[in-house]
N, C-alpha and C positions, 0 to 999 in steps of 0.2 A: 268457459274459455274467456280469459281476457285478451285482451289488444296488443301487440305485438310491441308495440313501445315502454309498456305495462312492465310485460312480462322481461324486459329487457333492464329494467328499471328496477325492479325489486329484486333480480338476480346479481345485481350489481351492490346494492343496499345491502343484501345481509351475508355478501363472500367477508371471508375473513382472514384471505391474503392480500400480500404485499400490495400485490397490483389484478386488476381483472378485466378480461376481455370477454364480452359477449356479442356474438351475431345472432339474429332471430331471420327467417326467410317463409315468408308467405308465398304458396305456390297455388296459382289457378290453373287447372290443364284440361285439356277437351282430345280428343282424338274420334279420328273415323277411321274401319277398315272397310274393305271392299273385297273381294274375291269372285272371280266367274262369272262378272259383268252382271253381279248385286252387290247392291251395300249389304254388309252382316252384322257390324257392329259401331256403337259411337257410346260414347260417355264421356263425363265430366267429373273432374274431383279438385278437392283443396287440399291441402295439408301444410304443415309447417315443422319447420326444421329450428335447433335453436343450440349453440353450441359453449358451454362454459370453458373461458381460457384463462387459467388460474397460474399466477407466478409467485413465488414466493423467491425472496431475496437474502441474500447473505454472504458467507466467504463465497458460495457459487450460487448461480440463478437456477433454479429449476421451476418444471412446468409440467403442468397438469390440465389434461383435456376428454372434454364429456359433452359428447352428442345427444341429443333428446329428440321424440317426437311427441314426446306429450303436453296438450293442453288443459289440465289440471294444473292450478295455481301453487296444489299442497303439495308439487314433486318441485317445487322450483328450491326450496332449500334445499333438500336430499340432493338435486343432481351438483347443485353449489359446493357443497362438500364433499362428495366425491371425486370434484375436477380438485380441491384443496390436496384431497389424501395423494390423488394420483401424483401430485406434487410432490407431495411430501416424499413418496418413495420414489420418483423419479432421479434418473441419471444427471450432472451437468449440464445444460443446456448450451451448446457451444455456438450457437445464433441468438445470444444474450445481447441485445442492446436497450437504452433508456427506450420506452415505449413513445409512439408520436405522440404529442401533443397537439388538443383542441381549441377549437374557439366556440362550442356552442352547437345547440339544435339549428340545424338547418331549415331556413323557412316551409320546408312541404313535410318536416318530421312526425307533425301530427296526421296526416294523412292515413287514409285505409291502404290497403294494402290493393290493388287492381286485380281484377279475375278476367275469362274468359268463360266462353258459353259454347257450345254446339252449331250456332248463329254466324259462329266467324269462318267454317267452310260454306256457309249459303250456294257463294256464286261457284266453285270449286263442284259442289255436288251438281248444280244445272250442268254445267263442262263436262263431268264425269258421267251422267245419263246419256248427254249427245252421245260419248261415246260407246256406253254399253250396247247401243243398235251397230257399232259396227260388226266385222267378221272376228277381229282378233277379241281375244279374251285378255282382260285386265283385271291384275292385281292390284292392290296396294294399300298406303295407311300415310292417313296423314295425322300430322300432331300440332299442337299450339301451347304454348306454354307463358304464364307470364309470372315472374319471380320478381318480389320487391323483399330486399335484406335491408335492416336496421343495423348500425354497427355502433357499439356504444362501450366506451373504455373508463378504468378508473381516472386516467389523466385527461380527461375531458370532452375527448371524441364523440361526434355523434352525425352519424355520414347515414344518407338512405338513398337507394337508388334503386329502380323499376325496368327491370329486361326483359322484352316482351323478344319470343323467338320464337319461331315454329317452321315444319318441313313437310316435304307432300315429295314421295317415292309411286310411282307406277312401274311395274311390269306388266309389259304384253308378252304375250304367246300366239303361235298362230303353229297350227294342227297338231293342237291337242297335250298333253304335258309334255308329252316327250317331243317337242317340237320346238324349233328356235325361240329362244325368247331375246327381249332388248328391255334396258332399264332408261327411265328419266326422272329426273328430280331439280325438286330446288330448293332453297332455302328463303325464308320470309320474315318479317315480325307480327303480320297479319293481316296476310292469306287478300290484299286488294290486289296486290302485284305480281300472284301468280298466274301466270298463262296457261292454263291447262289445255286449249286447243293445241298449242305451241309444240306441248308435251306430247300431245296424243299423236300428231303429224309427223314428229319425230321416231316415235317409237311404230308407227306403220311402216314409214321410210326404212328404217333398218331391218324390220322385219322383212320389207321388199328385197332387200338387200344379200337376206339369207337364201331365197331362192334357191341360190345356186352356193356349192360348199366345197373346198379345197383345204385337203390336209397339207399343212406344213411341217418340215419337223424342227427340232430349238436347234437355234443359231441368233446371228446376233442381227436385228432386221432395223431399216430408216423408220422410226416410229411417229406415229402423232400422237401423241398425251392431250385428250380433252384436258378441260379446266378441275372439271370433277376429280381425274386421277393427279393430277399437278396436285391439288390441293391435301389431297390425305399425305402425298410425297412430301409435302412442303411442314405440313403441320408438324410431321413426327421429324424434320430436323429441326423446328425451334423449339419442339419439345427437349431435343437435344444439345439445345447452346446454355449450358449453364456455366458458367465462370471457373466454379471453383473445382470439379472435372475436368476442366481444359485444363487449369492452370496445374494442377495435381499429375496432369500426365496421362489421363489414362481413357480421353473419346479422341474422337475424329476431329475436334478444335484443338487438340492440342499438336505442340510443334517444341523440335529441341530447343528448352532457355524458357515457353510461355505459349500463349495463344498464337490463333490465326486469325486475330484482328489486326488488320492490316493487309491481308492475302487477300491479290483479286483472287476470285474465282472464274470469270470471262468477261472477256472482253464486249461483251453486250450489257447497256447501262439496266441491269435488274436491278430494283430494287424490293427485299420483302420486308413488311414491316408491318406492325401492330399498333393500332389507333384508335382509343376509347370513344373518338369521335368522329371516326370515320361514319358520311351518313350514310345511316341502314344499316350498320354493323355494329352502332352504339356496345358500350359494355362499362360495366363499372368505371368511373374515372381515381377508383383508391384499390388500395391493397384489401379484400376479403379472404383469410384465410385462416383455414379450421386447422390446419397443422402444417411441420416445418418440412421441409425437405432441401436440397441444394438450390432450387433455385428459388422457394420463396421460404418466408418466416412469418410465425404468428406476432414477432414481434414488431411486424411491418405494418399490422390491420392500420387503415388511416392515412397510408403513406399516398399523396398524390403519384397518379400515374399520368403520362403522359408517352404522344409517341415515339417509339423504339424503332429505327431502321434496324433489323438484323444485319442484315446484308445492303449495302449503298454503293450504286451502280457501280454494281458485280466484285462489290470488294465486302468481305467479313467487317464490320464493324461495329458489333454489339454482344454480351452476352449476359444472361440473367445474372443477377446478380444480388442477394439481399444485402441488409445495410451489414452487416457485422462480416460477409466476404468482403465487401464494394472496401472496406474499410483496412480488410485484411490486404487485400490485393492492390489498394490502390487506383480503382475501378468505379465508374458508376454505378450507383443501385439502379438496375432495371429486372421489373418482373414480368414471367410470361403473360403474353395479351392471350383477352380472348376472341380475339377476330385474327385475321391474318390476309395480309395481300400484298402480292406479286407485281408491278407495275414495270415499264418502260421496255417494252416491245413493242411492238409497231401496231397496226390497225387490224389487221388480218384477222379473220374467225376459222373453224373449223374446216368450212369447206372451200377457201380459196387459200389454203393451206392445201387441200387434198390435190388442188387443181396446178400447183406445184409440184407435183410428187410424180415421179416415173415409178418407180416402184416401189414400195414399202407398206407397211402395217397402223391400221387406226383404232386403239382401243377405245373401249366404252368406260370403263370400272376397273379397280380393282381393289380384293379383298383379302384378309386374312394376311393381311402382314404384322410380319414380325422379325425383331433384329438378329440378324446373323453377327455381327463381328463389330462394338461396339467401338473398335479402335478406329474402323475404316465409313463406321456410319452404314455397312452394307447390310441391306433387308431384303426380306423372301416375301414374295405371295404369288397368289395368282391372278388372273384376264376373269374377265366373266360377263357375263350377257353380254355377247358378241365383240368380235374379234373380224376387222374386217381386213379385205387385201385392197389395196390401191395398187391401181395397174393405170398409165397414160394421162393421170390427171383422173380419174374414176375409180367409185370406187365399182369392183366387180364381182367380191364374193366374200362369202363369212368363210373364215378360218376354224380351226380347231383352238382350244385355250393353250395356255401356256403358264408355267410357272416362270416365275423373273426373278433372277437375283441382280441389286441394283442401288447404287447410293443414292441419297439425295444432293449429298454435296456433287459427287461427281457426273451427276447429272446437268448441274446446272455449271460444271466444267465444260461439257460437253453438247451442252444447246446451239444449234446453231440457226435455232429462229423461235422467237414468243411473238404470240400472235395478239391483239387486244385482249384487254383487263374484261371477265365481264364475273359479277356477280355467281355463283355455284354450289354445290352444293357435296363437300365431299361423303363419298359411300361408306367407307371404310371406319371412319372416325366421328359419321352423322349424331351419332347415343350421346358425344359431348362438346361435338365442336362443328355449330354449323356458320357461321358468318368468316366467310372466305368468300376473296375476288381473285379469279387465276387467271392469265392467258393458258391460248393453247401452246404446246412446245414441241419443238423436231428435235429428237435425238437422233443422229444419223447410226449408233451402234448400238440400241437398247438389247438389252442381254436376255432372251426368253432360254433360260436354260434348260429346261425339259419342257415336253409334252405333257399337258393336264387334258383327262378325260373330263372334266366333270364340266355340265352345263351350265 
């Protein structure tokens, strides 16, 4: 096995197209499960990822792309020329632009690559023993991860950057499996700033909470959105603001003549937006990408990023964009972040948010969404690890689940309170997207359209 800058380097030396894009990504990753108030399992692994992006040039550009996991030196020509051939038979590439231009190694480009160990849930597992002597029984799995990508192009690029990210989910139960369960999580870069008592007090509480149980049936009820379900809501609309979709006619951004940049959405100053340097949500500050799609290009690798407000206080104002739309349309190149957060609601958290509430509903999670109607932005899922009722300011009992049909844009038409920004960790979307800050939010008419059995 050689060194990742190596291996980046010699796959660049002997392509024998016009132009060549290579990423290499070293991963260190460690996890713990737990189950029935024991740890059962932990391990550590490395591996690496390494991607050949071959262009070749002419009356039309085309492009050719070859993933690898292997660390054998004598396969780096073979996958070299296969990213060529894929080329060569490939369709016009119609996100063809001159590729960025470099200045050179970045001072830390020699560097190893950063790992992780077993070591970094330490204080996490002392937390998680206090609570295995309680009554309820706890789930869960934590993970840590740290990714450092080399990016290195024939016009001269050569960008490296180190995301360290990791997440810790707990489920409690109390009597027995088929008995109420409540979920807590959070997200981290490593695991000093997780609360686990925090977690654990939480999830007894709700469990306290279940006690007592009241069927409701779907109608449309004054909801409170933790920050956790805000967030999965929020991701999959900027997964949805792409440019050249909106401007073509055919999502939820678009509007007769062009976009809906320009359109408030409410009258309360939200802003969501993506910040490579937001701290504790760090994330590449350049374009890394292994292929094209609407909202980004492989022929963007290199391209500085910087912050995107999607939405600015409560008006549409952004949408992805690569350079060869941005250019088409007349638009800024902006590409999806990978953090996202919610800002300018007021101070409030969860529970002086409940202490407002005469009557309505507080969810916990929700999972398993997916898009109903991609013109309206409207998605389906369901509630899950509890569903509580607020009665008087309190709360007084777990509900039954419910399935929801629901936008994200019209949701945040229809807010009429965000409660403070805090750090979270959404459920939904954890597998690739965990560095989000949400408020809580009040829908006064959230739409639980049927009844869900399932626990």
């Amino acid at each position: 096995m050689i060194e990742a800058q190596e291996q980046l380097e010699r796959a660049l030396r002997c392509s024998t197209a016009d132009e060549t894009i290579v990423l290499v990504t070293d991963t260190g990753q460690a996890s713990l499960r737990w189950a029935g108030n024991s740890m059962t399992t932990n391990g550590i692994s490395r591996s690496r990822s390494w991607t050949v992006i071959a262009v070749l040039r002419g009356d039309t550009t085309r492009v050719g792309v070859v993933t690898s996991s292997s660390v054998d030196p004598a396969d780096i020509a073979p996958t070299v020329q296969a990213a060529v051939a894929a080329a060569a038979a490939a369709a016009p590439a119609e996100d063809a632009v001159p590729l960025v231009g470099g200045d050179g190694e970045p001072g830390d480009w020699a560097d190893a690559a950063a790992g992780t160990d077993i070591t970094v849930f330490g204080r996490l597992v002392d937390d998680l023993a206090a609570g295995f002597d309680g009554a309820d029984q706890l789930y869960g799995f934590a993970h840590h991860r740290i990714s450092t990508t080399w990016l290195g192009t024939s016009s001269g690029v050569r960008r490296r950057f180190t995301e360290p990210e990791g997440s810790v989910e707990i489920n409690g139960k109390r009597g027995g499996l088929t008995g109420p369960s409540a979920w807590a999580g959070a997200g981290t870069r490593d695991f000093t700033d997780v609360d686990a008592p925090s977690l654990l007090a939480e999830l007894s509480r709700r469990l306290d909470w279940a006690r007592r149980t009241v069927e409701l049936p779907a109608g449309r009820y004054e909801t409170l959105l933790p920050p956790s379900a805000v967030a999965d809501l929020m991701i999959y609309l900027m997964w949805s603001m792409e440019g050249r979709g909106a401007e073509e006619g055919h999502t939820a951004l678009s509007r007769p003549g062009g976009t809906r940049v320009g359109e408030r959405l409410t009258a309360l100053p939200l802003t969501l937006f993506s910040d490579p340097a937001a701290p504790g949500l760090e994330y590449a500050p350049f374009v890394t990408a292994t292929a094209s799609s609407n909202s980004v290009s492989v022929f963007d690798n290199g391209m500085d990023l910087a912050r995107v407000d999607w939405v600015r206080a409560g008006t549409v104002h952004a949408l992805a964009y690569p350079r060869a739309a941005a250019a088409e349309f007349g638009a800024p190149a902006a590409a999806p972040g990978q953090n996202l957060l919610l800002t300018g609601g007021g101070t409030a958290g969860v529970d002086e948010m409940v202490a407002r509430t005469e009557r309505g509903l507080l969810l916990t999670t929700l999972w398993y969404i997916r898009e109903v109607d991609p013109a309206t932005l409207l998605l389906t899922g369901l509630t899950r690890d509890g569903v509580y009722l607020v009665e008087d300011g309190a709360v007084t009992a777990e509900v039954n689940n419910f399935r929801f049909n629901e936008s994200p844009l019209d949701l945040l038409r229809r807010t009429t309170e965000a409660g403070g920004t805090q750090r979270t960790l959404p459920r939904e979307w954890k597998d690739w997207f965990t560095r989000t800050a949400m408020p809580p939010l009040r829908i006064p008419d959230f739409h639980m359209s049927s009844v869900s059995r399932a626990r």
